[in-house]
ROTORSE-549948 format. One record per atom (N, C-alpha, C): residue number from 1; residue in three letters; atom name; x negated, y negated, z. Coordinates in steps of 0.02 Angstrom, whole numbers. Each point is the difference from the previous one (the first is absolute). Layout:
BEGIN
NUM:ALA:CA:X:Y:Z
...
end
This chain:
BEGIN
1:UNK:N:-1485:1167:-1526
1:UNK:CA:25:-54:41
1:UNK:C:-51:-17:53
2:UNK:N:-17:-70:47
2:UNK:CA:-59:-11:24
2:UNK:C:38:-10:74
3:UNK:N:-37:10:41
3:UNK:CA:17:-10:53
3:UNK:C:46:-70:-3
4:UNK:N:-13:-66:-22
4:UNK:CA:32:-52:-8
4:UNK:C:52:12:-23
5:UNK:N:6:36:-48
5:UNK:CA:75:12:-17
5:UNK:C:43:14:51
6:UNK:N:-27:58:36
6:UNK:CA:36:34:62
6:UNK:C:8:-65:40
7:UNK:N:-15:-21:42
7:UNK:CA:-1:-46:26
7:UNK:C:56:-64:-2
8:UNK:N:-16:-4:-82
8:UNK:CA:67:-57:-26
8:UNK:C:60:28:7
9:UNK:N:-3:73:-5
9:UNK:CA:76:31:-40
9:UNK:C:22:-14:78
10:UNK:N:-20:24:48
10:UNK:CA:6:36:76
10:UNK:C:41:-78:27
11:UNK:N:-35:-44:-18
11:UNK:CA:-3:-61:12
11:UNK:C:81:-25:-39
12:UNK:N:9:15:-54
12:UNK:CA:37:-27:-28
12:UNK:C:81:62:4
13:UNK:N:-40:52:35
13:UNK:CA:77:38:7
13:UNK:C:-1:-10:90
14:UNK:N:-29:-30:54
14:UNK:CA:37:-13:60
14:UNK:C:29:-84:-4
15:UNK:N:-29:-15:-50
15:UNK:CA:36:-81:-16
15:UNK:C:82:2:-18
16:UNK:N:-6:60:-48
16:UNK:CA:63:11:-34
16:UNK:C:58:28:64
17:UNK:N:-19:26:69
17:UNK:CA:21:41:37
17:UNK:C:17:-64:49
18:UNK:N:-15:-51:-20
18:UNK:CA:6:-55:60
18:UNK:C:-45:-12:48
19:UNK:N:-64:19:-19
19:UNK:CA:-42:16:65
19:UNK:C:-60:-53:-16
20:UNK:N:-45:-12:22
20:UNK:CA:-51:-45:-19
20:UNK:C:-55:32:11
21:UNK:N:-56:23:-56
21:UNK:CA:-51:58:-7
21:UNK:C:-66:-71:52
22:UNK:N:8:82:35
22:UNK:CA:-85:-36:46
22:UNK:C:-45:50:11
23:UNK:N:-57:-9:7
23:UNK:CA:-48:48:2
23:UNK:C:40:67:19
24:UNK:N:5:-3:54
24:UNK:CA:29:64:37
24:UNK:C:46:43:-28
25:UNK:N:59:-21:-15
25:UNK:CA:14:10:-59
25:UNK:C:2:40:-63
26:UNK:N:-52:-47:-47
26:UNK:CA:-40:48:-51
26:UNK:C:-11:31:4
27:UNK:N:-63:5:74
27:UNK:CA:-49:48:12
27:UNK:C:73:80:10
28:UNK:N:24:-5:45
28:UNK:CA:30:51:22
28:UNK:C:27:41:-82
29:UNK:N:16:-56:-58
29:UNK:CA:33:50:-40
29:UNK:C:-56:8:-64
30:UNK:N:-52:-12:-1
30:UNK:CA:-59:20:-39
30:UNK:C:0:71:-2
31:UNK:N:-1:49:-51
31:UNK:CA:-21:61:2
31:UNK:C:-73:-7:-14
32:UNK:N:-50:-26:22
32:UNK:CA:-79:15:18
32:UNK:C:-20:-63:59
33:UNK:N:-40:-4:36
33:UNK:CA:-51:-37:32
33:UNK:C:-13:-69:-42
34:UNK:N:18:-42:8
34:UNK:CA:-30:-66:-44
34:UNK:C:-46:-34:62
35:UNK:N:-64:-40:-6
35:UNK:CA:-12:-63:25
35:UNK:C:34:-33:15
36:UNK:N:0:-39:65
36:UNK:CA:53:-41:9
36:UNK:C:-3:-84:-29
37:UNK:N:-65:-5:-24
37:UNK:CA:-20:-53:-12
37:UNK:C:47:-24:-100
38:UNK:N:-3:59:-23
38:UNK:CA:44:23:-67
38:UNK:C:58:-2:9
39:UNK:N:47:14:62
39:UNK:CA:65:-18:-1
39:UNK:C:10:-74:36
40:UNK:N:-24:-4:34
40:UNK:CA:0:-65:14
40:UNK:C:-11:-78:-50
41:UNK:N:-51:24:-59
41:UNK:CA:-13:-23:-55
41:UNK:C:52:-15:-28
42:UNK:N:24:61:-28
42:UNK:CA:48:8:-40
42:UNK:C:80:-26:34
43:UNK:N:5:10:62
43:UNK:CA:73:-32:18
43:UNK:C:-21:-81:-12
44:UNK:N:-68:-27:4
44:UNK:CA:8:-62:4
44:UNK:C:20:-32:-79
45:UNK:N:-37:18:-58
45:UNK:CA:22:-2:-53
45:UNK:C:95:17:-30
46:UNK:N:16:60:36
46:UNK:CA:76:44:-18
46:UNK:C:57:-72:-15
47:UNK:N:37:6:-54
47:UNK:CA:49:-21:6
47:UNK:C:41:41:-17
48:UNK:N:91:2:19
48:UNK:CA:31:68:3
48:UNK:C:39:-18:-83
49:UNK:N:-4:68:-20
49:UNK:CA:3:3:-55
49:UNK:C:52:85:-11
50:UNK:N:76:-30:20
50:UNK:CA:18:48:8
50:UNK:C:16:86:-26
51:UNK:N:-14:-16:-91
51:UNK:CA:-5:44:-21
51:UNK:C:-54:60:-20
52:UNK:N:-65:-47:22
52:UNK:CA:-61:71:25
52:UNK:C:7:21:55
53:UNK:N:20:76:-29
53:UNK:CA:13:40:80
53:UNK:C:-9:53:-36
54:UNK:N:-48:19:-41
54:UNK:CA:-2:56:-48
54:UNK:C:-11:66:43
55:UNK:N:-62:4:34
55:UNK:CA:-32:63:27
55:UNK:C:59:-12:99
56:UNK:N:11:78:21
56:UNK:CA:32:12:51
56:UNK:C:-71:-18:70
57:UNK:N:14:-38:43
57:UNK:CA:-41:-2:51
57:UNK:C:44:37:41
58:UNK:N:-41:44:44
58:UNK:CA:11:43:49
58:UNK:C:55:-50:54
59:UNK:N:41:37:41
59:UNK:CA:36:-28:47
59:UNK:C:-32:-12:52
60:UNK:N:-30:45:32
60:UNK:CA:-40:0:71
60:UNK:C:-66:57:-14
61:UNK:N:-68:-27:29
61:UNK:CA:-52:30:-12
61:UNK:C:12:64:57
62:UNK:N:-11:61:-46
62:UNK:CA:20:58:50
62:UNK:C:-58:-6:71
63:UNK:N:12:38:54
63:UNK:CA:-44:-17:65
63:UNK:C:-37:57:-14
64:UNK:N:-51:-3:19
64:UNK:CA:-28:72:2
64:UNK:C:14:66:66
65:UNK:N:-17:42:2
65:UNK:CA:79:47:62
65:UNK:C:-56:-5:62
66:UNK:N:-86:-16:-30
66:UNK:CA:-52:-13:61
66:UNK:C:9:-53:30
67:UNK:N:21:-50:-28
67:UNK:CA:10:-66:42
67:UNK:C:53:-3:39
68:UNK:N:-11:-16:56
68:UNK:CA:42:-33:63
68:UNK:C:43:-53:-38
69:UNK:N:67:-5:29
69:UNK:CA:36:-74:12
69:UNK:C:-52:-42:38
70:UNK:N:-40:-2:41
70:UNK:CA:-37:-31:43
70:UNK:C:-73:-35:-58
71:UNK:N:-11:45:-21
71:UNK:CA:-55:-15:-68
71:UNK:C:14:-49:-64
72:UNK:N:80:22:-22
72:UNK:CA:29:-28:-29
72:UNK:C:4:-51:20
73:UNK:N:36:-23:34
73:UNK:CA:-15:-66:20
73:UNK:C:-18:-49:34
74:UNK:N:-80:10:21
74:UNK:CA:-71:-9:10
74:UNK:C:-12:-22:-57
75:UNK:N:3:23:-62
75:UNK:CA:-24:-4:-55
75:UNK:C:36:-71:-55
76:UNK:N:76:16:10
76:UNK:CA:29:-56:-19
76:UNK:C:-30:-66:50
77:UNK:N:7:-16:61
77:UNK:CA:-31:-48:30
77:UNK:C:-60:-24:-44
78:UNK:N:-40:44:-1
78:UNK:CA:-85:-31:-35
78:UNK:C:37:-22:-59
79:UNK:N:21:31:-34
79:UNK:CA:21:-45:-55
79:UNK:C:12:-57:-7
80:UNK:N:71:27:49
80:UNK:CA:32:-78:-13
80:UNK:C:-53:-64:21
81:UNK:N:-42:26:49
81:UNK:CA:-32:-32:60
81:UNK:C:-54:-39:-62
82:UNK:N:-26:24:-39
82:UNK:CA:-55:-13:-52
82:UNK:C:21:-50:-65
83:UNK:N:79:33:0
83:UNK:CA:33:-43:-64
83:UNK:C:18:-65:39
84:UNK:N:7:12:61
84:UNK:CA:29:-90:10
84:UNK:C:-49:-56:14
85:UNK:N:-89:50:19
85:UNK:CA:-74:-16:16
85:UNK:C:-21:-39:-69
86:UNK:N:10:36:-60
86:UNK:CA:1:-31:-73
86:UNK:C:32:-62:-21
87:UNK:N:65:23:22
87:UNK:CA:37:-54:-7
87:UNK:C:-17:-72:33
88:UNK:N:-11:-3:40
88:UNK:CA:1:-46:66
88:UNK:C:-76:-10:-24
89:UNK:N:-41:19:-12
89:UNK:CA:-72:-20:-15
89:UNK:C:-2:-41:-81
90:UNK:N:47:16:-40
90:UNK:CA:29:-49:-62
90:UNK:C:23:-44:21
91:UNK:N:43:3:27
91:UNK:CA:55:-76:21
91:UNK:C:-57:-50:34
92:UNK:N:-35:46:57
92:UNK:CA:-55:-70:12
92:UNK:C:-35:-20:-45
93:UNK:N:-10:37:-38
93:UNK:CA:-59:-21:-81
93:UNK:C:17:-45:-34
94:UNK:N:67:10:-8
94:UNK:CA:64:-28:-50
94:UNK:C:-2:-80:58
95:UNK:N:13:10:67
95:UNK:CA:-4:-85:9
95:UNK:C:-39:-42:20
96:UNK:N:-46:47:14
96:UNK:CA:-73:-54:7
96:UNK:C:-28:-23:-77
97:UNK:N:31:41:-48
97:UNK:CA:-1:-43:-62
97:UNK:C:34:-58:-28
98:UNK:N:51:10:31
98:UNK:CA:52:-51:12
98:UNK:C:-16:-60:31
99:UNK:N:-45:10:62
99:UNK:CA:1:-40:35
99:UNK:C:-71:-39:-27
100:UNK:N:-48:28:-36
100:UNK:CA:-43:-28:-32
100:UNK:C:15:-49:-58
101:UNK:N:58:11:-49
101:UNK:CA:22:-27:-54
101:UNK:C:40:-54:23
102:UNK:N:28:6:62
102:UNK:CA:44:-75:41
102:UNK:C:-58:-49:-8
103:UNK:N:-45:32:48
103:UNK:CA:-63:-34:23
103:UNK:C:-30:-43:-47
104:UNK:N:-12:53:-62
104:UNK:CA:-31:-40:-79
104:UNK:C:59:-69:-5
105:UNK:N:44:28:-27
105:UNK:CA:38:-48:-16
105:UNK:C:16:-72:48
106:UNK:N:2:19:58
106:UNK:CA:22:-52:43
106:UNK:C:-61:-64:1
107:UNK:N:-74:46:-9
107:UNK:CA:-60:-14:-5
107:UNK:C:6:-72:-83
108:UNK:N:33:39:-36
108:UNK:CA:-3:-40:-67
108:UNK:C:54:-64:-3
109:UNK:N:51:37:15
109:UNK:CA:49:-78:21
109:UNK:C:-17:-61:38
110:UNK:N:-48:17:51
110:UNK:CA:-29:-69:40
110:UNK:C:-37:-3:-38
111:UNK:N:-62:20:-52
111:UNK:CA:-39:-34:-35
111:UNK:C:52:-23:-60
112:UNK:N:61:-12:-13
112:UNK:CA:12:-25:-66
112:UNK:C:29:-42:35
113:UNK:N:25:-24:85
113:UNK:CA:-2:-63:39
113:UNK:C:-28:-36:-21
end
C-alpha cells in the first residue's frame, strides 16, 4: 500500500465520521512522517469515496514521554503555522492567475470592439 493510499483511506474514513480531512488532520493519523507537500497534493486531488477505508489509521500519534506539553505544542503551531504559509502562498498563485486571464480576456473583448 503507498503512502497515497494511506492518505486517501485516512481521508476518506474522517469524511465518513463527518469531519472534513485537512492537513492537520491526516498528518496527526498517518502511522509514518509524510511530506507535507504529498498530503497536501493528494487532499487536493481526494474525492471521498466512502468505501476505501481498508488499512486502520492510528487514532492519535502517541507523544513521546521526552516531550513537554510545551514542545508539543510549539510544534503543532509550526505546523499549522507552515500549512496555512503553503496554503496562502497558492491562493495568491491561484489569483494572480486569475487576475492575469481577466486581464487576457478583457484585453480580447475590446479588440473584437
Amino acid at each position: 500500500m503507498t503512502i497515497i493510499d494511506e492518505i486517501l483511506i485516512c481521508a476518506n474514513k474522517l469524511a465518513n465520521e463527518g469531519k472534513k480531512p485537512s492537513v492537520a488532520l491526516i498528518k496527526a493519523k498517518l502511522n509514518k512522517n509524510v511530506p507535507l507537500p504529498t498530503i497536501i497534493s493528494t487532499l487536493k486531488t481526494w474525492q471521498h469515496e466512502p468505501d476505501f477505508i481498508a488499512i486502520e489509521c492510528e487514532d492519535e500519534k502517541p507523544i513521546e514521554l521526552a516531550e513537554s506539553p510545551t514542545q508539543v505544542n510549539d510544534d503543532m503551531k509550526k505546523l499549522i503555522q507552515q500549512t496555512l504559509n503553503q496554503e496562502l502562498a497558492e491562493m495568491k498563485k491561484e489569483l494572480s492567475d486569475m487576475k492575469a486571464l481577466i486581464k487576457e480576456l478583457t484585453k480580447q473583448l475590446k479588440q473584437q470592439d
